[in-house]
RODO-2510 file (C-alpha; in nm, 4 decimals, decimal comma):
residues 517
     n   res          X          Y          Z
     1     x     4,9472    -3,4604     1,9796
     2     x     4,8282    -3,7273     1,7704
     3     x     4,5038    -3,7783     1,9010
     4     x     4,4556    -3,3983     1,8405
     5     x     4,5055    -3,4101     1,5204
     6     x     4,3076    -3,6630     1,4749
     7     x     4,0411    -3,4567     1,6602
     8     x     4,0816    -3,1716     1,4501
     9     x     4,0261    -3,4253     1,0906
    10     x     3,7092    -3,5716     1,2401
    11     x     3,5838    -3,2311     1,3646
    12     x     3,6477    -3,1121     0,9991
    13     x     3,5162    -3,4034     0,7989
    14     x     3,1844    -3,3742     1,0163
    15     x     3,1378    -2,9972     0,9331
    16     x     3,2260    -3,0693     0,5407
    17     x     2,9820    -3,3366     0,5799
    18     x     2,7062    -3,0973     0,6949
    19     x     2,8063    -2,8385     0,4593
    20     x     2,7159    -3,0699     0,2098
    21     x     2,4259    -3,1674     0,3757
    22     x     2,2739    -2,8335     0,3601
    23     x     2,3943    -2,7691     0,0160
    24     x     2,1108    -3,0818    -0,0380
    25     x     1,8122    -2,8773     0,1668
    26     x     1,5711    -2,6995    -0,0630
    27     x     1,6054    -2,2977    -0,0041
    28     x     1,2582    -2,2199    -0,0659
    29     x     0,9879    -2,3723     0,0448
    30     x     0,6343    -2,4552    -0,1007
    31     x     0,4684    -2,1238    -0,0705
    32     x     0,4367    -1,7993    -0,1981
    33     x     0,6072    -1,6351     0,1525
    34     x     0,9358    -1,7707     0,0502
    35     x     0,9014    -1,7640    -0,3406
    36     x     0,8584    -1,3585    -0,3379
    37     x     1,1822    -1,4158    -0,2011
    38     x     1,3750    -1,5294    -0,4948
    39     x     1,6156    -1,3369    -0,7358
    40     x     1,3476    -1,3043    -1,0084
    41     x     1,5531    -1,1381    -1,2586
    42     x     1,9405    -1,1783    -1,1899
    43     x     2,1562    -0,9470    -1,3269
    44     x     2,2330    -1,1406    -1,6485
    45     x     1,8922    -1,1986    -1,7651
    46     x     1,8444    -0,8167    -1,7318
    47     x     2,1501    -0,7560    -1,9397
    48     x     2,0548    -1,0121    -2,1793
    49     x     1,7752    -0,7662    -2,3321
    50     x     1,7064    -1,0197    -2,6634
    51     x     1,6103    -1,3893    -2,6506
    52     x     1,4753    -1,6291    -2,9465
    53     x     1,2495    -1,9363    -2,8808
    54     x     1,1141    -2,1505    -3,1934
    55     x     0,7351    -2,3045    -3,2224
    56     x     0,8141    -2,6099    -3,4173
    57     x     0,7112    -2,9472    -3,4485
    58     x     0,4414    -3,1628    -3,5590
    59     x     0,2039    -2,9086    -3,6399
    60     x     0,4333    -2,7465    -3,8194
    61     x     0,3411    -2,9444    -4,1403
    62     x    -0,0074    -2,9489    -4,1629
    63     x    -0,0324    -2,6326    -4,4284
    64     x     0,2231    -2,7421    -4,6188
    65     x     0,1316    -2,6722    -4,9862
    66     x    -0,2004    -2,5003    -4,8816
    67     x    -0,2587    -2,1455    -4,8526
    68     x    -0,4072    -2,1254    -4,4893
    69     x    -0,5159    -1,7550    -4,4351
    70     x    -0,8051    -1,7838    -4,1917
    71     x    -0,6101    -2,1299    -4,0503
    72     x    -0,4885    -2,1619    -3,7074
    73     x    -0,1614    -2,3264    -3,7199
    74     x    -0,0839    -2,3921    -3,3241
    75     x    -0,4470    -2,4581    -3,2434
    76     x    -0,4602    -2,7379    -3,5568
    77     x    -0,5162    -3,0570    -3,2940
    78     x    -0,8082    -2,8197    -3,1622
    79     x    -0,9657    -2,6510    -3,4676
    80     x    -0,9322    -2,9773    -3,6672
    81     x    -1,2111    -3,1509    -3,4355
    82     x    -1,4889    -2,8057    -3,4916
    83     x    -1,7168    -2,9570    -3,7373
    84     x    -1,9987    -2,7124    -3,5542
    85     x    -2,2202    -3,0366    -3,4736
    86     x    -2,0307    -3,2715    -3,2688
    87     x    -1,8301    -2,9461    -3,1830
    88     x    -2,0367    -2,6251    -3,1891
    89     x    -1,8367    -2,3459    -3,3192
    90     x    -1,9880    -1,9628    -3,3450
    91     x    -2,1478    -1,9515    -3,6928
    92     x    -2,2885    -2,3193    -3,6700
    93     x    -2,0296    -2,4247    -3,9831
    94     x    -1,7129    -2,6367    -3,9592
    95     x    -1,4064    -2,4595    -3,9000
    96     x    -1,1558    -2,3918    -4,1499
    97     x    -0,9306    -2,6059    -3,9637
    98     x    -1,1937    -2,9097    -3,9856
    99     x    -1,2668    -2,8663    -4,3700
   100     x    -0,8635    -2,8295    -4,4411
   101     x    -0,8028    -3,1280    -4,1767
   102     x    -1,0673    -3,3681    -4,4105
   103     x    -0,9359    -3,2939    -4,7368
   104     x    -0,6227    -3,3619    -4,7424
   105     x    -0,6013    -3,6275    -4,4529
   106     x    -0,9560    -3,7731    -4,4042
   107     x    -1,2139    -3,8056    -4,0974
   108     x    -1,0749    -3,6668    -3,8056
   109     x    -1,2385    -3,9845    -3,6446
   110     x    -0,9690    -4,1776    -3,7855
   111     x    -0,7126    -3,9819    -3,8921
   112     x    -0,7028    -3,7739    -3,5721
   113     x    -0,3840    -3,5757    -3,4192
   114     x    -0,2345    -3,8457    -3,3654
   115     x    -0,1659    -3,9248    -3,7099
   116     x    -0,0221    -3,5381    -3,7846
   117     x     0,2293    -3,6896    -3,4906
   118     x     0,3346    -3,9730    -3,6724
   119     x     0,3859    -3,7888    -4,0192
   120     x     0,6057    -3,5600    -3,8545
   121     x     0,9927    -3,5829    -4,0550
   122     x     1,2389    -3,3373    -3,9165
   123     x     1,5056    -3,4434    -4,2232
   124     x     1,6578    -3,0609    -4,2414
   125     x     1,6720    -2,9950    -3,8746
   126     x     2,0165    -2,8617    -3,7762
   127     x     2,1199    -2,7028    -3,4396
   128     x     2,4027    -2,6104    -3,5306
   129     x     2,2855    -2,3689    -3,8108
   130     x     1,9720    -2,2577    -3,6103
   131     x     2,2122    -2,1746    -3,2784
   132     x     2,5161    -2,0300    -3,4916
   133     x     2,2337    -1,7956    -3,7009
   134     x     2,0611    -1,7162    -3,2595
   135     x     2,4333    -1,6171    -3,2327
   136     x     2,4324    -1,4052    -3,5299
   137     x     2,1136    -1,2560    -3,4521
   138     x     2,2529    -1,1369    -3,0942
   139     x     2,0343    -1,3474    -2,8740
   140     x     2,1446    -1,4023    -2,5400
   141     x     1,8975    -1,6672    -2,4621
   142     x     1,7678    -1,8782    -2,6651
   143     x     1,6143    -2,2822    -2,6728
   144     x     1,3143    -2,4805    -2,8263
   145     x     0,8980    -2,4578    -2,7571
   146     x     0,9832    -2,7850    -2,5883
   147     x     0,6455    -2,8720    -2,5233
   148     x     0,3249    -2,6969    -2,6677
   149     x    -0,0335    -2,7303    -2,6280
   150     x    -0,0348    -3,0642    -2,8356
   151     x     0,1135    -3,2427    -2,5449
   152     x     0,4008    -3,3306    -2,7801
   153     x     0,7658    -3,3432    -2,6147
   154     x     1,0512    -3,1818    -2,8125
   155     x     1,3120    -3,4083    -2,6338
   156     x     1,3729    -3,7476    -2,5629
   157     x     1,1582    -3,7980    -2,2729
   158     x     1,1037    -4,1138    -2,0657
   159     x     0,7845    -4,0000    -1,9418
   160     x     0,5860    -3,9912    -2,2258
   161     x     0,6179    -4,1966    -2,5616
   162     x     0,4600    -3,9090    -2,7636
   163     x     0,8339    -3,7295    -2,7934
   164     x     1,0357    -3,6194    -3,0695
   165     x     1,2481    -3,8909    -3,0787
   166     x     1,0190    -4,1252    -3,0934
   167     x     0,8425    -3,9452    -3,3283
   168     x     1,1521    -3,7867    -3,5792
   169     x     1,4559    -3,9393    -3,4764
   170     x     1,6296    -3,6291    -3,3068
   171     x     1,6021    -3,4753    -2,9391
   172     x     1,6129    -3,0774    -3,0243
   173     x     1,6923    -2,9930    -2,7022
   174     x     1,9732    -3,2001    -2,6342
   175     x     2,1446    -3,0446    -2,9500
   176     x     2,0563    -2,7161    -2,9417
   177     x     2,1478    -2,7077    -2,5776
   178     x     2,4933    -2,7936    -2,6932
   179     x     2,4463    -2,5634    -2,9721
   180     x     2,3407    -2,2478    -2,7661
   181     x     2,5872    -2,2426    -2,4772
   182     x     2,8932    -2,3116    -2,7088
   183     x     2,7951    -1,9377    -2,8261
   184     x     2,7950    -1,7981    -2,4306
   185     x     2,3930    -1,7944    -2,4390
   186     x     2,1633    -1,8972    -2,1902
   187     x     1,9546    -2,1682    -2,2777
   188     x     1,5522    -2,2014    -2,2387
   189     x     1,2710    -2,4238    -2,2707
   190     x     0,9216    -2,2929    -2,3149
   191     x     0,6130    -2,4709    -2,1692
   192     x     0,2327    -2,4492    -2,2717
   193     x     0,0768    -2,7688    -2,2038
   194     x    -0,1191    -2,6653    -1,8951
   195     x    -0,3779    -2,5749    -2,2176
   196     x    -0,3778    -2,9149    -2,3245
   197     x    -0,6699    -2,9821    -2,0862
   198     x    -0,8723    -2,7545    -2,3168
   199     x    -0,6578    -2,8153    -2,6444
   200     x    -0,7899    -3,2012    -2,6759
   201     x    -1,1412    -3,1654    -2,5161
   202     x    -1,3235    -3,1018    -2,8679
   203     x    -1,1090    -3,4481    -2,9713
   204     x    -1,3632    -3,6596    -2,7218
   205     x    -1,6648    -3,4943    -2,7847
   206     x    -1,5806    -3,5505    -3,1710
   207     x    -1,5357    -3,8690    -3,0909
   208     x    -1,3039    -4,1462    -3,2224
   209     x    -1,0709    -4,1616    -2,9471
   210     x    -0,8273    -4,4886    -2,8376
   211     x    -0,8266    -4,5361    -2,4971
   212     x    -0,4721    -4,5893    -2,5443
   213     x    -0,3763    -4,2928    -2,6440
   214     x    -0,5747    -4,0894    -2,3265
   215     x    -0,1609    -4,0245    -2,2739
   216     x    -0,1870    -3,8057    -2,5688
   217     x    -0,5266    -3,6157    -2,5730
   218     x    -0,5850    -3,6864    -2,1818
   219     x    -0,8621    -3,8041    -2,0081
   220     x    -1,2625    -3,8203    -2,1731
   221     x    -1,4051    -3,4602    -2,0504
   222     x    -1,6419    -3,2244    -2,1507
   223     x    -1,6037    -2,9079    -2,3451
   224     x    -1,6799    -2,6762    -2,0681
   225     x    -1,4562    -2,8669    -1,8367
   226     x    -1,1671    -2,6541    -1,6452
   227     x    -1,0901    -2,8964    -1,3773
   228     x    -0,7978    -3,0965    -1,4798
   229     x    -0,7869    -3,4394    -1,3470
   230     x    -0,5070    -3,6350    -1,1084
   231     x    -0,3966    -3,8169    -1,3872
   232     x    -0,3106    -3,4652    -1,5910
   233     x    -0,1552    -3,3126    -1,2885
   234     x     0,1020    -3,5852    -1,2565
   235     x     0,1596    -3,6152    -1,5883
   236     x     0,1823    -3,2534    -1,6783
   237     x     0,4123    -3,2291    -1,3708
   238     x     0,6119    -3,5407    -1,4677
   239     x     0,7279    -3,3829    -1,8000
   240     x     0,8405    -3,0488    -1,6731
   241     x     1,0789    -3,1914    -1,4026
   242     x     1,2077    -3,4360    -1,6566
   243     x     1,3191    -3,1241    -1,8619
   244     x     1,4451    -2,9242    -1,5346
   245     x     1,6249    -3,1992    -1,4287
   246     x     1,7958    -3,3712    -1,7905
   247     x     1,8542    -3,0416    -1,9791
   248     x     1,9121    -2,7917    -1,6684
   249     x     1,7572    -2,4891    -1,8487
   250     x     1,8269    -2,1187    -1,7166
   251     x     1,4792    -1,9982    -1,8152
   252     x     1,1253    -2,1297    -1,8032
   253     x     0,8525    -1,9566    -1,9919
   254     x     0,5170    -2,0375    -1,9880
   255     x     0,1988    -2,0110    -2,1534
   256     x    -0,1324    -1,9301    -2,0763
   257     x    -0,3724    -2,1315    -1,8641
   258     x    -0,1503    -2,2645    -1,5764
   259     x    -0,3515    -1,9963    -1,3704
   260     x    -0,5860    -2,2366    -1,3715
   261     x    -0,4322    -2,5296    -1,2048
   262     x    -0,4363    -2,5046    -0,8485
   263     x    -0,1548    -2,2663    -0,5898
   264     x    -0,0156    -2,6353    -0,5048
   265     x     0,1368    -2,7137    -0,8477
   266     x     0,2188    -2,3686    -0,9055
   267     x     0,4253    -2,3367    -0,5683
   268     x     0,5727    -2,6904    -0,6008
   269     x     0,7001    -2,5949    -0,9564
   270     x     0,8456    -2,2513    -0,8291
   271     x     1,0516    -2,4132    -0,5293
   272     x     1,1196    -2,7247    -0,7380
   273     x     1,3352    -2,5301    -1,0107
   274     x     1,4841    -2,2552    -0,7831
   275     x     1,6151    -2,4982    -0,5500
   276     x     1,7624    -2,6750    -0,8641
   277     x     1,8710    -2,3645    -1,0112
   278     x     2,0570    -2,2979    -0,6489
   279     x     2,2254    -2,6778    -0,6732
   280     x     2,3630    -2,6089    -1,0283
   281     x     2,4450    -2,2712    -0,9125
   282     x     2,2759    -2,1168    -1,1828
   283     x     2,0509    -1,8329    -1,1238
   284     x     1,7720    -1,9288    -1,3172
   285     x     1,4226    -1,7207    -1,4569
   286     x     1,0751    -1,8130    -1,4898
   287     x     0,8175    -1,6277    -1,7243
   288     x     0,4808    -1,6284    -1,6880
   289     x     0,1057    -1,4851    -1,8402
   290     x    -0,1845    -1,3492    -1,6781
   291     x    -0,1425    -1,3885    -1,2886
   292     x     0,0095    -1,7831    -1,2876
   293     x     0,2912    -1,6134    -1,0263
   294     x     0,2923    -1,3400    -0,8026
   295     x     0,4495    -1,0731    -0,9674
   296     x     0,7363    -1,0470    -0,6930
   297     x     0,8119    -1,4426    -0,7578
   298     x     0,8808    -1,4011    -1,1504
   299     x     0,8749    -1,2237    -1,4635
   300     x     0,5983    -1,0677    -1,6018
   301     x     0,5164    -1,1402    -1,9656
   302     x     0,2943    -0,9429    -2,2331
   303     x     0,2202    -1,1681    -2,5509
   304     x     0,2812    -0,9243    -2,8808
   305     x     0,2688    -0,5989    -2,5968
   306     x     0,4355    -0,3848    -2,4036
   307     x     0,3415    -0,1185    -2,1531
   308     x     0,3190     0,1838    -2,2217
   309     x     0,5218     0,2829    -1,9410
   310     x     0,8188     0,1950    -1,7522
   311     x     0,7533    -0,0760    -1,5152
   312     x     0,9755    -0,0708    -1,1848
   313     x     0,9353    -0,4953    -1,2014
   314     x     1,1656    -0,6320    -1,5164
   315     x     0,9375    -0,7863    -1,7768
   316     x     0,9405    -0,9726    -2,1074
   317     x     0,7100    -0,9626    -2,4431
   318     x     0,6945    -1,2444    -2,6426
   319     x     0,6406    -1,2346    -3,0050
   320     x     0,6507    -1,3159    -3,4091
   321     x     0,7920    -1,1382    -3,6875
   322     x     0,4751    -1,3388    -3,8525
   323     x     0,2632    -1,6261    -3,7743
   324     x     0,3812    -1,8501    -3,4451
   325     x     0,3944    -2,1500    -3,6414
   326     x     0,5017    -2,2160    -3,9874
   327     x     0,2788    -2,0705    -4,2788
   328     x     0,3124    -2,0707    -4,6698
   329     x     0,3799    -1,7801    -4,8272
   330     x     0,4277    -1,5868    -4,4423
   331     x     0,4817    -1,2305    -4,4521
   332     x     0,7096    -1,0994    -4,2057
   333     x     0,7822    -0,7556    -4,0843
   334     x     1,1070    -0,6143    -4,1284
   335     x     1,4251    -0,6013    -3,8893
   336     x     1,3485    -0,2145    -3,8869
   337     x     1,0260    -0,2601    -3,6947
   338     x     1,1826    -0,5333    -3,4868
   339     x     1,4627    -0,3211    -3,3593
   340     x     1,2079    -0,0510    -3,3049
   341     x     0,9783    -0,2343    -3,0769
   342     x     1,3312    -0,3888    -2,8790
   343     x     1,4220    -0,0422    -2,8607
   344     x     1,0787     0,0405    -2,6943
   345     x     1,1053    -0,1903    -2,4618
   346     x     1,4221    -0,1838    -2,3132
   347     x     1,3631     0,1656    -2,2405
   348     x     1,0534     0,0562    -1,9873
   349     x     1,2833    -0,1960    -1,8005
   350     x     1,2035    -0,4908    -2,0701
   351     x     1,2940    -0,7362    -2,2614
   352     x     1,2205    -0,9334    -2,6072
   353     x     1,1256    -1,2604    -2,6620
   354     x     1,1174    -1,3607    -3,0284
   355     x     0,9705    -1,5967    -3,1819
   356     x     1,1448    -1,7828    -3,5377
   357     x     0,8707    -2,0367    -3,6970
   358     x     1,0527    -2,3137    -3,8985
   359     x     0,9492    -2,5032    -4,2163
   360     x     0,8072    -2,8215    -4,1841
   361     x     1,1093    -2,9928    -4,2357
   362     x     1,3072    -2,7831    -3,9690
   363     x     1,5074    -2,5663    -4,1693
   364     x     1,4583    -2,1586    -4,1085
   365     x     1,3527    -1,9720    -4,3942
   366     x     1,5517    -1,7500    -4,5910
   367     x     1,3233    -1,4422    -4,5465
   368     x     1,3462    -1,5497    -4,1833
   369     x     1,7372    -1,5623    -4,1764
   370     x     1,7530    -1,2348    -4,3259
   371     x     1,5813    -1,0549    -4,0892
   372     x     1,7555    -1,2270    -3,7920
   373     x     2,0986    -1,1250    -3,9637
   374     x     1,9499    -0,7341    -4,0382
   375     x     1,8474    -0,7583    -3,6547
   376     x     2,2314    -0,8895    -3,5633
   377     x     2,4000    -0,6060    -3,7535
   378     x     2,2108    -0,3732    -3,6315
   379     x     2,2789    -0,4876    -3,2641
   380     x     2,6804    -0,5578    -3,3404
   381     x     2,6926    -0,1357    -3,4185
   382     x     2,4254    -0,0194    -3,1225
   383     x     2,4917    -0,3150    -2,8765
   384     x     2,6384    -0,1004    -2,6450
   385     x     2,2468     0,1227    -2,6345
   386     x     2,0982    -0,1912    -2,5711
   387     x     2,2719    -0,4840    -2,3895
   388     x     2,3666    -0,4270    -1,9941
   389     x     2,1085    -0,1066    -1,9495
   390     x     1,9069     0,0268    -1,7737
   391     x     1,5620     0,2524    -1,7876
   392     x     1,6825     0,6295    -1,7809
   393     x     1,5284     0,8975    -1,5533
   394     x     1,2379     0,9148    -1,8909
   395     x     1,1735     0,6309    -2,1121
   396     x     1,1776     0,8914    -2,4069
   397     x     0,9628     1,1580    -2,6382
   398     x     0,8090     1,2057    -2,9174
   399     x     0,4733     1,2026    -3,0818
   400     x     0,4532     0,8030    -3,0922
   401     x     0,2847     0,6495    -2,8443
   402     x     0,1479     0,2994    -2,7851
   403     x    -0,2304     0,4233    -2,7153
   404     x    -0,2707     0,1488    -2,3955
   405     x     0,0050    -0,0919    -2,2379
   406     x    -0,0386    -0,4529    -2,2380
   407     x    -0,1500    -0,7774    -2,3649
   408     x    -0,1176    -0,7813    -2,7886
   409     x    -0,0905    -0,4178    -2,9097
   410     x     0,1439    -0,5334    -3,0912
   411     x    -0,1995    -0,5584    -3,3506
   412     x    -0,1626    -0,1773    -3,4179
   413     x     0,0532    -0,0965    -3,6413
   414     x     0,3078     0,1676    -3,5113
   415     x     0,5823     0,3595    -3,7386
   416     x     0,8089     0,5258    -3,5178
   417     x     0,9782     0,8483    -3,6961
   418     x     1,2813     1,0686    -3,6167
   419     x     1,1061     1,2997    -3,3268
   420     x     1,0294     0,9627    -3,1369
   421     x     1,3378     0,9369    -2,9015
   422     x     1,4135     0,6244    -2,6672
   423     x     1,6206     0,6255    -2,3441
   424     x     1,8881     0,3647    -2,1814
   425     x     2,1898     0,4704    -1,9416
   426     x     2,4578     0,2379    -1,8752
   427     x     2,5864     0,4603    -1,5506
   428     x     2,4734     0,7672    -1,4172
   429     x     2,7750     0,9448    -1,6027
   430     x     2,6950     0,7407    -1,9786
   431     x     2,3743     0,7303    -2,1246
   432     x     2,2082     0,7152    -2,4398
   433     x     1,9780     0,8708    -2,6733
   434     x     1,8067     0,6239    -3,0047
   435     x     1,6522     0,8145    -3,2579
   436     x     1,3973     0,5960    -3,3870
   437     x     1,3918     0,7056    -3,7956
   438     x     1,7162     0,8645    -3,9518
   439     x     1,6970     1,2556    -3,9343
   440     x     1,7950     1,4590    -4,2584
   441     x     1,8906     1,7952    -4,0917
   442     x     1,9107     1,7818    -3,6886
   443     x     1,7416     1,6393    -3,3931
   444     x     1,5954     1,8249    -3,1180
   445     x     1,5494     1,6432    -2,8366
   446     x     1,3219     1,8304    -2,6207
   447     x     1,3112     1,6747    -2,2965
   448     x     1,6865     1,7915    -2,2127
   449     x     1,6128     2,0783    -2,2440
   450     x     1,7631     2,3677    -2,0370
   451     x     1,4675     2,4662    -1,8895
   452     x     1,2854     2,1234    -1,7814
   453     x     1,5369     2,0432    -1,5397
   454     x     1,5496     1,7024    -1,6408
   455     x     1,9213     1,6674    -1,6871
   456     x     2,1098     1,8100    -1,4094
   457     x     2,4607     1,8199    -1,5288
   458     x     2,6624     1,9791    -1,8291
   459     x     2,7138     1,7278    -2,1290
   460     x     3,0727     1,6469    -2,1737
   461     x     3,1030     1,4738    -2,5183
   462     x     2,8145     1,2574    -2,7330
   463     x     2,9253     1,0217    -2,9748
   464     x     2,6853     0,8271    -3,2493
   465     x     2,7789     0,4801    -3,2134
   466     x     2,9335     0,2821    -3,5083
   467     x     3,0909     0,6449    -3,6431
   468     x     3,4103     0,8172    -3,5750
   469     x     3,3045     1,1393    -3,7231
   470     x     3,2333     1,4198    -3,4727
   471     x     2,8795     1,5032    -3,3565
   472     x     2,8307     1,8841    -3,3194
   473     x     2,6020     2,0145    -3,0638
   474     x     2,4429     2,2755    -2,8983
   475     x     2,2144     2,2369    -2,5511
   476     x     1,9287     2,5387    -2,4880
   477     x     1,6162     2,6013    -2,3952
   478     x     1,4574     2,4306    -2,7180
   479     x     1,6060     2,1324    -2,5922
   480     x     1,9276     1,9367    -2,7240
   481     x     2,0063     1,9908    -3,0590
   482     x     2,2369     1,7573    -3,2463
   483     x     2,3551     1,8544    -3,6471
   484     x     2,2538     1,5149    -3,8174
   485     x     2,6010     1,3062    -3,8948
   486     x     2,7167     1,3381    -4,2778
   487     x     2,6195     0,9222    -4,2669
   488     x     2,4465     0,7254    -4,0360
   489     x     2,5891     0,3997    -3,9782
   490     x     2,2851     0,1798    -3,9737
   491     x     1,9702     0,1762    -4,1913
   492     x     1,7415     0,2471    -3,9203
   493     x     1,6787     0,3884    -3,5526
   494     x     2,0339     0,5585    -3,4545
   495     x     2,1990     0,5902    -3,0733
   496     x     2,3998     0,8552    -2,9459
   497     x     2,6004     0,8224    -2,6191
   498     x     2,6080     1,0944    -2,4050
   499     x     2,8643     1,1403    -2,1384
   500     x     2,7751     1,3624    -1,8666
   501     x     3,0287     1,5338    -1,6302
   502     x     2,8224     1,4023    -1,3382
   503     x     2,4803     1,3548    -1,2779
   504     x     2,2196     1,2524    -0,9822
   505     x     1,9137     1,0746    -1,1285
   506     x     1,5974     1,2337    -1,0517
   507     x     1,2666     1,0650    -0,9947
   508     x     1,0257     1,2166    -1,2944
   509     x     0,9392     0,8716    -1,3889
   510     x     0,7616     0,7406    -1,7126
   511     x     0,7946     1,0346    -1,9504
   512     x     0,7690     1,4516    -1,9044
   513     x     0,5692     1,7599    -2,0966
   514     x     0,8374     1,8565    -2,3859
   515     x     0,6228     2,1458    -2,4774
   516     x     0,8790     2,4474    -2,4628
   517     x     0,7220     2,8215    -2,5103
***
């Protein structure tokens, strides 16, 4: 009997043992096959609906006290090199960015990116008060530009001496890490230094260059050169698994450009973190531009744009309630045109990415807090429209209309009014209806109407979130016609839940003719 039992604890400890074993063996391998195979888009990150990401650092204090209008504040260690001899520019005349660059710091030459680096003094940088006022806001996600295309690390890395702690005493994504998931968000890093190739190639043919500091502005290459070299795929590849692997992040974004590095790196990446994400038993997200990833593999991101259509693949837009990086006197849109554009996009299956651009010294300004607290009320009274939905049978009506889908049309401006009407359902018994301006005398919402057949069951009660005070309503031909509330909750863009007696979606798709005879 004992020898049994001692069969049976060796017989166990070898199968624990392999359990473990295979907990160890990567899930997906290096190839697009088994990437299209991954949970792209889990169900929190489609609940999450909001996110907030922050383009700080160096850079972030070269326009201090100037008043840079036709200044490019990200693209500073590039522009600042364009003196349209060395570096040919389009009109034959230095850039704005070169002429700014030698006034107030001197020859490029000598006084090259590098030295913006070594200026850089994050004294009012808090994570605290930026992740408490994410919180606020109602982010779900939020985290740090941890690296963009200045090759300069927002973290205390070990694999490359150009890092914010070397650099400004702090390691932002250590703290706001901390910061971020003591609220219940998820916390990202976003990557853009696959540009860098390009970023720092007007830096050697301007000339002025240490050799020992190729680990900043890479390798000597041409202008025209889009072949990145061994030395920048290691490195670039060092950086990012030294952020997977220290700060465990639950989504990757990335820039532009890493479409052109080569499938290898782009596969080996992929695996690399879903594997991980599978050993920390997260479930993890990676965002991408342009065709980096096969759209089964990962999200789909539109810089400043949205379709203009549901898409059946969850997506993400990424943008700026003003300039990416800080500027003097910025001018920001308002909260109401935020909200409107989240609105927008959760209806087509997305979600929104925004950007908050911090003053040189790391604090957020006021006009910035504001509209981040505006945005959070707003979201505390309509959460429920927003967070954990999904696109309706329509994405909505109204005269409104984004005149294309995609990359940055975000440019036009759009004003949404009270006849443009936006569509999420939580269940196919509860969904709801955001008027996008406040209505003064009643709202006719066309499309559920009694004659398109695109609501198949009999409305049992609708409610305008935020309010106790009873909606009266009325459901004919014309459409669905609610008597506008004595007072309307919130400022801007208003959402009525509709509860349905039962219902069985049908497959219209994007949007349907509301013209009624």
């Amino acid at each position: 009997m004992r020898i049994l039992k001692i069969g049976f604890i060796c017989i166990a400890f070898a199968i624990t043992t392999q359990n473990n074993a295979q907990k160890k063996v990567a899930h997906f391998e290096e190839n697009w096959k088994s990437l299209e195979k991954a949970n792209k888009a889990p169900k929190w990150f489609q609940d999450a609906k909001f996110g907030i990401y922050t383009h700080y650092g160096p850079v972030s204090s070269v326009f201090e006290g100037s008043d840079p209008d036709t200044w490019y504040a990200g693209w500073h260690g590039m522009k600042m090199y364009e003196d349209g001899k060395k570096v040919p520019t389009k009109n034959g005349k230095p850039s704005s960015n070169f002429i700014l660059h030698s006034k107030k710091y001197g020859d490029p030459a000598k006084f090259g990116y590098k030295y913006i680096i070594e200026q850089f003094n994050p004294s009012a940088f808090n994570a605290k008060e930026w992740a408490d006022l994410f919180a606020q806001s109602g982010a779900k996600f939020a985290g740090p530009v941890a690296m963009h295309h200045d090759n300069f690390a927002m973290w205390d890395s070990k694999v490359t001496r150009w890092n914010s702690m070397n650099y400004g005493g702090i390691d932002p994504s250590a703290s706001l890490k901390k910061e971020i998931e003591s609220h219940g968000m998820k916390f990202m890093g976003s990557f853009h230094h696959a540009f860098t190739w390009k970023y720092f190639a007007p830096a050697h043919a301007y000339g002025g260059i240490d050799p020992a500091d190729y680990d900043l502005y890479t390798n000597p290459h041409s202008l025209e050169s889009d072949t990145p070299d061994k030395d920048f795929y290691n490195a670039w590849w060092a950086k990012i698994k030294e952020f997977i692997d220290v700060y465990q992040p639950d989504v990757i974004w990335f820039d532009w450009w890493l479409e052109n590095m080569n499938e290898e790196t782009r596969e080996k990446f992929l695996a690399y973190y879903y594997n991980k994400g599978i050993e920390w038993g997260k479930e993890v997200v990676v965002c991408y531009k342009e065709n980096t990833f096969p759209e089964k593999s990962a999200v789909k991101d539109f810089e400043r744009g949205r379709p203009n259509q549901p898409k059946e693949q969850v997506w993400l837009t990424d943008t700026s309630p003003g300039s990416w990086f800080y500027r003097p006197n910025a001018k920001f849109t308002t909260a109401n045109e935020l909200v409107d554009i989240l609105v927008d996009i959760v209806s087509k299956n997305g979600l929104m990415l925004l950007n908050v651009p911090p003053n040189p010294d790391g604090s957020i300004p006021q006009e910035m807090k504001d509209l981040l607290i505006d945005m959070g009320a707003w979201l505390k009274i309509n959460g429920h429209a927003i967070y954990g939905t999904r696109p309706w049978t329509i994405f909505g009506e109204g005269p409104t209309r984004l005149p294309e889908g995609g990359h940055k049309v975000e440019k036009i401006k759009i004003s949404y009014t009270n006849t443009d009407i936006r569509f999420t359902k939580k269940s196919d018994k509860e969904f709801y209806a955001i008027v996008m301006d406040t209505p003064v005398n009643e709202i006719i919402i066309k499309s559920l109407s009694t004659q398109l057949g695109v609501l198949n069951s009999k409305i049992q009660k609708i409610e305008l979130l935020g309010s106790n005070e009873e909606i009266k309503w009325r459901r004919n031909e014309k459409g669905l016609i609610i008597k506008a509330p004595k007072q309307f909750p919130s400022n801007f863009s208003h959402a009525f839940k509709i509860t349905l007696e039962g219902y069985t979606e049908s497959s219209i798709g994007g949007d349907v003719d509301t013209h009624v005879d």
